[in-house]
N, C-alpha and C positions, 0 to 999 in steps of 0.2 A: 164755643157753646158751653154754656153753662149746666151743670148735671149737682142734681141735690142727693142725697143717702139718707137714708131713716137707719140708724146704727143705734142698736139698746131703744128704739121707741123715738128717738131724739133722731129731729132736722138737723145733718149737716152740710152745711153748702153757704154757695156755689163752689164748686170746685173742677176745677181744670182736667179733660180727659188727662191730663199728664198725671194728676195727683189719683185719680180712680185708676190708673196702672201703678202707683206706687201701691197703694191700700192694697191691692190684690196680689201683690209681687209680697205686700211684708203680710200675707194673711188674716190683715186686721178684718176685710170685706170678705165675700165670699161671690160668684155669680149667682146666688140666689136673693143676695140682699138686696134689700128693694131701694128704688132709681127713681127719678122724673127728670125732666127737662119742660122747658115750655112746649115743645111741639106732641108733648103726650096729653091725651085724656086724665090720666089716674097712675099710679103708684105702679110701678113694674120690676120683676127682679130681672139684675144687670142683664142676664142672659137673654131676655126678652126687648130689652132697646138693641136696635138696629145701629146706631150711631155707634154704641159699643161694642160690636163684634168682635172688629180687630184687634180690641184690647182682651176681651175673653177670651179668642183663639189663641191668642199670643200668651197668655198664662195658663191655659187648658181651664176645659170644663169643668169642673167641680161635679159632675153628674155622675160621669162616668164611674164616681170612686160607690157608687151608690152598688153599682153591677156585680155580678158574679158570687159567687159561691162562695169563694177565699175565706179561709180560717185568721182571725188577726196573727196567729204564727206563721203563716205563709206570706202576712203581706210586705211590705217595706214599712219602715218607721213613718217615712214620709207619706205614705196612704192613711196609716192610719191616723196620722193628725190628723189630715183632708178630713176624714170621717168625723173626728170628732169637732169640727169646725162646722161642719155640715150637720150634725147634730144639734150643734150648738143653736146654731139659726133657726133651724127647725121647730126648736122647745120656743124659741124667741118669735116665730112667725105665729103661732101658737098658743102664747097669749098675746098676743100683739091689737090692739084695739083700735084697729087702723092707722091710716098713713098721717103727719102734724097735719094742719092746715097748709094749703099749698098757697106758695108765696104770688100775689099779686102783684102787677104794676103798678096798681095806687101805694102799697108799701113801699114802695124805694122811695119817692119826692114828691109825688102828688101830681106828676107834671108826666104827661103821655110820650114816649118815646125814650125814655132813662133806661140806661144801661147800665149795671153792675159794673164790667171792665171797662177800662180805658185804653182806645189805641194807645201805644206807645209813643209815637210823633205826636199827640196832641198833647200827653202830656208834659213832653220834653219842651212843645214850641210856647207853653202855658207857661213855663218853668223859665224858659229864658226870655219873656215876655216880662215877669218880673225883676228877674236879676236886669234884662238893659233899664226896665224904667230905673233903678237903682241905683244904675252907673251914668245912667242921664244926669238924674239929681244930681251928682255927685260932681259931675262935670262941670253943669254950669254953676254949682255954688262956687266951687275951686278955681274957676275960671280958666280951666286948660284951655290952652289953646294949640289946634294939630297943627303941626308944619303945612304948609300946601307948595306944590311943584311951583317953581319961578319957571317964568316963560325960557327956553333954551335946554332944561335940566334934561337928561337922559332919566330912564327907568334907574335903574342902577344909584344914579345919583341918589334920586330921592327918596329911594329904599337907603341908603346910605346917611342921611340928611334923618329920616325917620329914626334910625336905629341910632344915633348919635343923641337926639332928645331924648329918646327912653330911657338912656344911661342918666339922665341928667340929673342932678339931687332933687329938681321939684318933680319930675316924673315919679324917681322911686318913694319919694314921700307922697305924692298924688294915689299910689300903689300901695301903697300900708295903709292909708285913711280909707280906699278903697273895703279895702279887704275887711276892716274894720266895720266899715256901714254893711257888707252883705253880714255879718257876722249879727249886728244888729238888726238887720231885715228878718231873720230868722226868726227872732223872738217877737217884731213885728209881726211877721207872717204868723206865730203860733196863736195871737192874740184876735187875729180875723178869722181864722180858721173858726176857733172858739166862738166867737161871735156873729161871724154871716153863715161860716161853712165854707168859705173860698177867699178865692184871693183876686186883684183886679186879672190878673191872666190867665188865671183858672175861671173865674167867671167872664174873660170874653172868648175863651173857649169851652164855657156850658160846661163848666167841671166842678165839683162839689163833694167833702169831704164828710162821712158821718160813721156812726158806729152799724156793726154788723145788723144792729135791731135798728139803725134808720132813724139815731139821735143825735143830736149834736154835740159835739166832742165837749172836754169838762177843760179848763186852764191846764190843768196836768197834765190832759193826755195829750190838746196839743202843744205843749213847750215839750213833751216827749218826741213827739212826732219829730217835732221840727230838729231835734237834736239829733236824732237819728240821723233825717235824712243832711243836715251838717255834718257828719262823722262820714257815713255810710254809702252816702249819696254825692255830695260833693269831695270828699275825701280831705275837710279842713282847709279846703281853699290851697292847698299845697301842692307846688309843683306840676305833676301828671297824674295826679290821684283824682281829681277832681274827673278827668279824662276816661281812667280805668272806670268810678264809681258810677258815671253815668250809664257806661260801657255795659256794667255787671247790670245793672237797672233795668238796660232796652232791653239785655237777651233775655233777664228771668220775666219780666214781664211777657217777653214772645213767648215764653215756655209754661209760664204759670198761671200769667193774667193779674198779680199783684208783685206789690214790691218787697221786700225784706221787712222795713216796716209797716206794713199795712198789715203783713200775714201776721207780726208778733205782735202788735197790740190790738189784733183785729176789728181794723178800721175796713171801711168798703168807699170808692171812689166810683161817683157815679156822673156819667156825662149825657149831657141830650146831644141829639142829632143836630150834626153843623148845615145849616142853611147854606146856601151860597154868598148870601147875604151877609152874615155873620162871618163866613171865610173872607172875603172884599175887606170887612170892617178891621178885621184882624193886622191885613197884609198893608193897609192905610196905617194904620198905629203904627206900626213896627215902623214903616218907613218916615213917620211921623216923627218919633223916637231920634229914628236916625239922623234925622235935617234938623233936630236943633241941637245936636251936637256939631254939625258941620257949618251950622250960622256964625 
């Protein structure tokens, strides 16, 4: 779920229950700053959403410092910042001239059903939807050709018979030109970005790329993007990096609901609801993908 903060007057969001327990943990928020999500009416302090309870409990009430009699020389150092944080908000609620305007669904793409975050596996299966068309290409221009089992071969064998081509000098140079074109895809890919906002695997899985205000991205920021997620994301096509970077990718996205760069150049990834239709058409391509490499 997605939860927005009016912090100084100013809309921040969306942001992840994960990130409203950080703000509260480093006292930037307070339980009385005010909150929304879609399933609310109107502007509410955190104490007052239900959804966030257990993040309020879990950091204590901010009310409570409000209580008792206590002289500031009686109290703890730590109370009396509480106080003066609660203060703080207070002067801010105060002259506060209501809540921004609350974010629409016509604002994110114009298209009914768009979501802010992206499952994690849509965006992975998007992602290597691109890289195979790449290495499709790449294949038939090169004209590999895979071993296939001779009639009589044991498993073994032709696990044996396979690893033996791999070593071969046109396999390993077939594997540098490789490496080469994703390395070029990138900066392909920054150039569609730029220009549609997706890419063909991102667009046959309804996935679309814009700035946090729901524009489309400038040449710079996506050749940034895309660099990022070459460094960061595949880890330079090197070794088991590529492995680890997706790795760090799925879990922060489980945890946060963006990626490393999305959160620092703040970008927003927005996907529509997958049809069953749309799922069929997906698992046809891939497999499509896959039989003109084995023709």
């Amino acid at each position: 779920m997605d939860f927005y903060l009016s912090i100084d007057g100013e809309k921040v969001g969306p942001v992840s229950i994960f990130r409203v327990s950080e703000l509260l943990e480093a006292e930037e928020i307070t339980a009385g700053t005010k909150g929304w999500h879609r399933d609310l009416d109107g502007w509410k302090p955190l104490r007052e959403i239900s959804a966030l309870d257990t993040v309020i409990e879990r950091h204590g009430s901010t009310d409570t410092f409000d209580k008792g009699d206590e002289t500031a020389e009686d109290q703890p150092p730590a109370v009396i910042h509480a106080k003066e944080i609660i203060r703080e908000q207070k002067e801010i609620d105060s002259t506060w001239q209501g809540p921004p305007p609350l974010p629409e669904v016509g604002d994110l793409s114009g298209v009914a059903g768009v979501r802010r975050e992206v499952r994690p596996f849509i965006r992975f299966w998007a992602r290597m939807f691109d890289y195979t068309l790449v290495y499709t290409v790449m294949f038939l221009i090169a004209g590999v050709k895979i071993p296939r089992p001779e009639e009589g071969m044991t498993l073994m064998e032709t696990i044996a018979r396979s690893m033996e081509v791999a070593q071969s000098p046109e396999a390993i140079m077939f594997a540098k030109i490789l490496i080469f074109a994703l390395i070029g895809w990138h900066v392909l890919e920054a150039f569609l970005v730029n220009y549609f906002g997706t890419t063909p695997g991102k667009a046959l899985f309804g996935i679309r790329i814009v700035t946090v205000a729901g524009e489309r991205l400038g040449v710079a920021q996506s050749l940034t993007r895309s660099f990022f997620v070459y460094v960061f994301g595949m880890g330079l096509f090197l070794s088991v990096l590529p492995i680890i970077g997706m790795l760090f990718s799925f879990f922060r996205l489980m945890a946060r609901g963006d990626c490393l760069w999305d959160q620092q150049m703040k970008l927003r990834v927005e996907s529509c609801r997958l049809s069953f239709g749309r799922i069929m058409m997906a698992v046809c391509l891939f497999f499509g993908i896959l039989l003109l490499q084995a023709l």
